[in-house]
KOLROVEX-282354 format. One line per 5 residues: number of its first residue (from 1); their letters; for each residue z, y, x of N, C-alpha, C. Coordinates in nm, 2 decimals, always signed. Each point is the difference from the previous one (the first is absolute). Layout:
NUM) a) Z:Y:X:Z:Y:X:Z:Y:X; ...;
//
This chain:
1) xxxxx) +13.05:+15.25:+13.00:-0.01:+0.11:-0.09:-0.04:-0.06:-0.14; +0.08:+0.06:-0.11:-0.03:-0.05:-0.13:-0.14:+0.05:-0.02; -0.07:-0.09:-0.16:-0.12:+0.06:-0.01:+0.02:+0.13:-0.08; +0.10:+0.07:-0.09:+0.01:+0.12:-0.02:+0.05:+0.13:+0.14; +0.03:-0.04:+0.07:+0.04:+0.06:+0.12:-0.12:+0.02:+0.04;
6) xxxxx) -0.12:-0.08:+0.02:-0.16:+0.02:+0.03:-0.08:+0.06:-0.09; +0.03:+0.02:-0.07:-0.05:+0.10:-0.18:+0.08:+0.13:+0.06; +0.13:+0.04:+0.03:+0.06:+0.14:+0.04:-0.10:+0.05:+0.16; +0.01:-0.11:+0.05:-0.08:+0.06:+0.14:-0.14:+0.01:-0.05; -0.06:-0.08:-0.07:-0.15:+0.06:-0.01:+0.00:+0.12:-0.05;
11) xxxxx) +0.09:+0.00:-0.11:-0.04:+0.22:-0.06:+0.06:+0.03:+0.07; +0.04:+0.00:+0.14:+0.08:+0.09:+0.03:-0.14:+0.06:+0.07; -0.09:-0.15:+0.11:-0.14:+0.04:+0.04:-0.10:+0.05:-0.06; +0.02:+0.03:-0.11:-0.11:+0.04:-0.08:+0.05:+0.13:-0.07; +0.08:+0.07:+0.05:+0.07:+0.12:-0.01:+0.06:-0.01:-0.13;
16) xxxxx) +0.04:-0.08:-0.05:+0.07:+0.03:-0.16:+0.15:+0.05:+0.01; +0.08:+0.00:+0.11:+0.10:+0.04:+0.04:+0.10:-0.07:+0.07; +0.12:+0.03:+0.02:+0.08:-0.05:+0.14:+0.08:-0.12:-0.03; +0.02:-0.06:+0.11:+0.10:-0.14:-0.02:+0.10:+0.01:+0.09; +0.12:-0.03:-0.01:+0.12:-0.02:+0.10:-0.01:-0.15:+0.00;
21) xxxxx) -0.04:-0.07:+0.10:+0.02:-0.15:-0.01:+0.15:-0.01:+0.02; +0.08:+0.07:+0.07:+0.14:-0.05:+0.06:+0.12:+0.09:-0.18; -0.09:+0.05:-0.07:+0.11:+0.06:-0.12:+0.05:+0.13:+0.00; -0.01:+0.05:+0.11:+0.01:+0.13:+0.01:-0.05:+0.09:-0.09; +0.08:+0.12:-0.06:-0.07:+0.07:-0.10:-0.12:+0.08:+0.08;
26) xxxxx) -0.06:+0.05:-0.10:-0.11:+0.10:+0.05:-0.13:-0.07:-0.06; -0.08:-0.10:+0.00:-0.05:-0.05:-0.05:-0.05:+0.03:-0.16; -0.13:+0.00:-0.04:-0.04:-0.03:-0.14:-0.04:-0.15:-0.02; -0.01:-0.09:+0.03:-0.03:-0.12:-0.03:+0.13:-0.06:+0.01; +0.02:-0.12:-0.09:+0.13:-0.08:-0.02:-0.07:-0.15:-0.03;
31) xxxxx) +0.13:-0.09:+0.03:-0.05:-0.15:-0.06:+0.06:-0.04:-0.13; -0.03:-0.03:-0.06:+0.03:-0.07:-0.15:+0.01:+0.09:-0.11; +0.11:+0.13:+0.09:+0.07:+0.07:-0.13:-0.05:+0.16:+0.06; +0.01:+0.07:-0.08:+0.04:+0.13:+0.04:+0.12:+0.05:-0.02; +0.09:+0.10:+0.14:+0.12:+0.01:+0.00:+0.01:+0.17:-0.06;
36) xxxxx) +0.10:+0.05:-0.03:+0.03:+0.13:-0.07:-0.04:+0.10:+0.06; -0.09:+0.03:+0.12:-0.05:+0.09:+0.07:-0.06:-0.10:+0.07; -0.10:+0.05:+0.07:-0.05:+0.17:-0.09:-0.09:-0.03:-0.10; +0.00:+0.22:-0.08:-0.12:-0.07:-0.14:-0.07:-0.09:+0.04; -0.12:+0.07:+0.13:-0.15:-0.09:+0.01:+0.05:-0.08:+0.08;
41) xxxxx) -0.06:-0.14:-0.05:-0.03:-0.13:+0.03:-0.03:-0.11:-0.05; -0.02:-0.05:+0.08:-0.04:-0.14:-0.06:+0.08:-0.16:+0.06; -0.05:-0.11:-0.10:+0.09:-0.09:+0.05:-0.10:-0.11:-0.02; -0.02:-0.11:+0.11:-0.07:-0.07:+0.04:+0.03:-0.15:-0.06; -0.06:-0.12:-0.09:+0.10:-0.10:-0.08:-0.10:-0.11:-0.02;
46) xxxxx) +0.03:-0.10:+0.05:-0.06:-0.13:-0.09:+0.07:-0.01:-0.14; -0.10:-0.09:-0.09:+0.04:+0.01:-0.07:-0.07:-0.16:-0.06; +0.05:-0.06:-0.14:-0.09:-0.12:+0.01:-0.12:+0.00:-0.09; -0.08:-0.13:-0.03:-0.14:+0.01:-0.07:-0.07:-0.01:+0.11; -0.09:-0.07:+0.04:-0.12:-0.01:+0.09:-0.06:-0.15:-0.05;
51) xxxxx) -0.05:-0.03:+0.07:-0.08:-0.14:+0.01:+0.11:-0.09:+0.04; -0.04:-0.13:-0.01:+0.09:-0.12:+0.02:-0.03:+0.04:+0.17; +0.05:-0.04:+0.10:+0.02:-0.03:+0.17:-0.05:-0.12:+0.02; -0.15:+0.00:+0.07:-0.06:-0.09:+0.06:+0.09:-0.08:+0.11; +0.04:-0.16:-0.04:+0.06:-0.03:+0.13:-0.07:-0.09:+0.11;
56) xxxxx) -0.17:+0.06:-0.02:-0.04:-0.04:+0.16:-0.07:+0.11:+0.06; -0.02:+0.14:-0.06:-0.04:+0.06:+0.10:+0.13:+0.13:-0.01; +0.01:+0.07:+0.10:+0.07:+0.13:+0.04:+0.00:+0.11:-0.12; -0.03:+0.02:-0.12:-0.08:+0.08:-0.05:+0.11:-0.01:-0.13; +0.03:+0.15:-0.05:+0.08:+0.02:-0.02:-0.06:+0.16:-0.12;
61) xxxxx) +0.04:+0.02:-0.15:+0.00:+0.10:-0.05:+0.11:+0.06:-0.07; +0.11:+0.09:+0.06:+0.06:+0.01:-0.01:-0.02:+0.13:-0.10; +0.12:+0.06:-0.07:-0.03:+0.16:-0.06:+0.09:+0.02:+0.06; -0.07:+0.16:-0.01:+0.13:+0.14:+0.07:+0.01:+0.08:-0.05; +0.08:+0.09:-0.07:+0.03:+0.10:-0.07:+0.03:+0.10:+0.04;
66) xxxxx) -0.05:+0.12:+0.01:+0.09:+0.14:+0.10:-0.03:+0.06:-0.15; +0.19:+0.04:+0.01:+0.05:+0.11:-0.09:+0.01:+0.13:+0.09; -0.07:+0.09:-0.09:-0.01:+0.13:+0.04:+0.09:+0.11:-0.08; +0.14:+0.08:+0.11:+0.05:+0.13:-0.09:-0.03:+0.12:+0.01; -0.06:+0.07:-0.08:+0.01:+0.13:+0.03:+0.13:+0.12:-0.05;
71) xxxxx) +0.02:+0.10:+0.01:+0.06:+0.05:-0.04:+0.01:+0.05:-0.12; +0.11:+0.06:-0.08:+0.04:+0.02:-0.16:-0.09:+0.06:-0.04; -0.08:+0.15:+0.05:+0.00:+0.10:-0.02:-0.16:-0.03:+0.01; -0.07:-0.07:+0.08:-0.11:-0.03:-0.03:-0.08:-0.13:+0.01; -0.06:-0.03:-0.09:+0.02:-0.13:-0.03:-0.18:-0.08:+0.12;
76) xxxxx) -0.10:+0.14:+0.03:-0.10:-0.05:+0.08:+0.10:-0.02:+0.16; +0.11:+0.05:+0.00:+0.02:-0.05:+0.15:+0.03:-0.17:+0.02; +0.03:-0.07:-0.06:-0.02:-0.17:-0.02:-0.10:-0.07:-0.01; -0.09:+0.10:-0.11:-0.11:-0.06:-0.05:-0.10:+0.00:+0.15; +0.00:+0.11:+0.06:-0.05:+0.03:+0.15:+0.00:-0.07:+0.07;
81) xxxxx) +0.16:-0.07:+0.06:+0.01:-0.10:+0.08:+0.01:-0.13:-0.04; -0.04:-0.04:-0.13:-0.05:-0.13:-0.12:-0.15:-0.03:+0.14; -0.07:+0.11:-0.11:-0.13:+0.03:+0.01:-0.04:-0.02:+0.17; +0.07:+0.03:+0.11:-0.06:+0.00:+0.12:+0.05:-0.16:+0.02; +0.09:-0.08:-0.06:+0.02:-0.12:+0.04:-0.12:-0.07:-0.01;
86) xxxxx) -0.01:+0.00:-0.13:-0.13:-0.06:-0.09:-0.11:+0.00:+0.08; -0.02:+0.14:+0.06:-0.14:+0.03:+0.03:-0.03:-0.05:+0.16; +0.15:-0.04:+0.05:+0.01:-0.03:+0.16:-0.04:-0.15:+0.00; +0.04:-0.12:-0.12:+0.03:-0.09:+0.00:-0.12:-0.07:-0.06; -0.04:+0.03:-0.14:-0.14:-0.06:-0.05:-0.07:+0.00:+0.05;
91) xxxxx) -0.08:-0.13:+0.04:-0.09:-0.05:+0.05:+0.01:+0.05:+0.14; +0.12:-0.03:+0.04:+0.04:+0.00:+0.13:-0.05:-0.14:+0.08; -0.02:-0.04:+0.12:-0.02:-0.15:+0.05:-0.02:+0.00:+0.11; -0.01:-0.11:+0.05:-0.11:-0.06:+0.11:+0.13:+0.10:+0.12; +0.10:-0.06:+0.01:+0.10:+0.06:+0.10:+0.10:-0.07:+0.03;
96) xxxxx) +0.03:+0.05:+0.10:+0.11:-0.07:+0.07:+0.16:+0.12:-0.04; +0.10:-0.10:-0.07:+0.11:+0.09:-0.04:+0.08:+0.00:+0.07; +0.07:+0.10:+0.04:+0.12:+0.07:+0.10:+0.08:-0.10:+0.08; +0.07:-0.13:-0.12:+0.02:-0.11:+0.04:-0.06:-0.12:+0.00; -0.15:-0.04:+0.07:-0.08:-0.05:+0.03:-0.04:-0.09:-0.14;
101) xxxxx) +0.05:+0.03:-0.10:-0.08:-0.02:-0.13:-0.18:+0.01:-0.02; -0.07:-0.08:-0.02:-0.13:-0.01:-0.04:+0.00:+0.07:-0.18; -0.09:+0.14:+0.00:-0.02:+0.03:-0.11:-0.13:-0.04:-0.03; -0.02:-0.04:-0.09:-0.18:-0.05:-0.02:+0.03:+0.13:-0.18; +0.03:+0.01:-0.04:+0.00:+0.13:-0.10:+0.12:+0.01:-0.08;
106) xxxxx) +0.00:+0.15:-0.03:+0.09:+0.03:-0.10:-0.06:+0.11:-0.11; +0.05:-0.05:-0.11:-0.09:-0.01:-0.14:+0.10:+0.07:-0.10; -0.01:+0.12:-0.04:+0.08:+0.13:-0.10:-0.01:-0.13:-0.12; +0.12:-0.01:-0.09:-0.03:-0.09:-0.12:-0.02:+0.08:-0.13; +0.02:+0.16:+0.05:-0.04:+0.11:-0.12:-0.11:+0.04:+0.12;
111) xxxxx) -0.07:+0.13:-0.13:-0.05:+0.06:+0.07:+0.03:+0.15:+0.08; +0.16:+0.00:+0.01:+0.08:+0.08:+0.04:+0.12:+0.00:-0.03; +0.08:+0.13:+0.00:+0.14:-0.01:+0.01:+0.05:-0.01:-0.16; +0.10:-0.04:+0.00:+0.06:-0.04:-0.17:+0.12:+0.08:+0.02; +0.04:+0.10:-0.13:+0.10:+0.08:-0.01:+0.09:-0.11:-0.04;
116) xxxxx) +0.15:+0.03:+0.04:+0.11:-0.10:-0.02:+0.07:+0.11:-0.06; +0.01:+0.13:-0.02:+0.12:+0.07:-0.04:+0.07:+0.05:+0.08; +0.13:+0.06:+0.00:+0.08:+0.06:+0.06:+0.10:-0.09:+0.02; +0.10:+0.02:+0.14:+0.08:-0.07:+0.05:+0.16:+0.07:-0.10; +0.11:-0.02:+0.03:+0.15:-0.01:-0.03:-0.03:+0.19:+0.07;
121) xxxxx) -0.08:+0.04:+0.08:+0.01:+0.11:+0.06:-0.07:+0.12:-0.05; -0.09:-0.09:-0.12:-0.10:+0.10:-0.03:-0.14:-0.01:+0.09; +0.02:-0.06:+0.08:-0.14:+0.03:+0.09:-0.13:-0.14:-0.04; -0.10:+0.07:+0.03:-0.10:-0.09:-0.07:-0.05:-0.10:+0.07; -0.03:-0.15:-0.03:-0.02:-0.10:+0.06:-0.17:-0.07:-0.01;
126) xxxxx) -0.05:-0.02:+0.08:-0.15:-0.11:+0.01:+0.03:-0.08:+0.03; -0.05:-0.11:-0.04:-0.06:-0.14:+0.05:-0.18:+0.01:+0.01; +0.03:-0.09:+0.14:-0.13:-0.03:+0.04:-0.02:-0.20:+0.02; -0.04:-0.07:-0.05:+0.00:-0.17:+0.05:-0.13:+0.01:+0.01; +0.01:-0.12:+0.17:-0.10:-0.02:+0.02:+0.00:-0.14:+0.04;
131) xxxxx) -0.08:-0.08:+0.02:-0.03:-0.15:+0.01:-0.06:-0.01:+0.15; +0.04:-0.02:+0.08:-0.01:-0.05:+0.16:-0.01:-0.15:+0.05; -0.11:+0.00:+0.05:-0.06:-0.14:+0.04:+0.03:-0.01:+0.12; +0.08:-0.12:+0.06:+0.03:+0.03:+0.14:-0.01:-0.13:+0.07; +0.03:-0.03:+0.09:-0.02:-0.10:+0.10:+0.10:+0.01:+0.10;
136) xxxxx) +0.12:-0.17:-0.02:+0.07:+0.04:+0.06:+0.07:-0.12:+0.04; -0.01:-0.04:+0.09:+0.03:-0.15:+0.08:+0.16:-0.03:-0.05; +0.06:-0.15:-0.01:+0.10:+0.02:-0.06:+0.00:-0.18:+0.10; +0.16:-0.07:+0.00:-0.01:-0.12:+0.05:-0.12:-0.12:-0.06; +0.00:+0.02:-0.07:-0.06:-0.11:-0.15:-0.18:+0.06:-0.01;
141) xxx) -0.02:+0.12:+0.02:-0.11:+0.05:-0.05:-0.08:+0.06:+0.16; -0.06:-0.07:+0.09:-0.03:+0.07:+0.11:-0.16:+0.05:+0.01; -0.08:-0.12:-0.11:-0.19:+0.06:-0.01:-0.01:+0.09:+0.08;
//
C-alpha cells in the first residue's frame, strides 16, 4: 500500500469520508487529483519539501496535501471538509497506519485550511498541508 493510499484510509477511519481502494465511483476521497465529480471531495497527495531522509534510521517526513471541493454555490461546503481534515490529522500520532505504517505525528503547516479559489467549474477549493513523521522500514534503512 502506498503511503498516500494510508493518508485516504486513515480519513476514511477518522470519519472524514469514503474511499474506493479498487476506483470505483462513489467515493469522496481521491489520490493525487480530484476527478470531475463529484462537487464534494477531496484528494489525497504527496507533495515535495520535508527534511533531508535519514539513511540509517527508518524515519521519514514526508508532506501531504488534501485538496478540498466544495460546491459553486456555496463556498462553506469545502471549507467544511478542509476544516474536518485539518482537525482529524493535526497532532494526530502514536499509531499504527492502515498499511502498517508507524505514525509518530502529523503536524497542520497552517493553522488551517487555505482558500485556493474556484475550479474551471466554478466550485470552491481548500488546501490543507500537513507534515507527517513516519517510520518505515525500507532495504537499506531497517533501525
Amino acid at each position: 500500500m502506498t503511503l498516500t493510499e494510508e493518508v485516504a484510509n486513515l480519513l476514511v477511519s477518522l470519519d472524514v469520508g469514503t474511499y474506493h481502494a479498487d476506483g470505483t465511483p462513489g467515493g469522496t476521497i481521491y489520490l493525487t487529483a480530484l476527478p470531475p465529480r463529484p462537487d464534494v471531495a477531496l484528494a489525497v497527495a504527496l507533495y515535495g519539501g520535508g527534511s533531508e531522509a535519514s539513511v540509517l534510521h527508518p524515519y521519514d517526513e514526508p508532506r501531504v496535501q488534501v485538496r478540498t471541493r466544495g460546491t459553486a454555490e456555496d463556498v462553506r461546503t469545502g471549507e467544511r471538509l478542509a476544516q474536518d481534515a485539518y482537525d482529524a490529522l493535526h497532532g494526530l500520532g502514536m499509531r499504527t497506519m492502515p498499511g502498517g505504517t508507524w505514525l509518530q505525528l502529523a503536524v497542520g503547516l497552517q493553522s488551517g485550511p487555505a482558500y485556493m479559489g474556484r475550479d474551471d467549474s466554478g466550485r470552491h477549493e481548500w488546501t490543507v498541508n500537513v507534515r507527517i513523521e513516519v517510520q518505515r522500514s525500507t532495504p537499506n534503512r531497517t533501525g
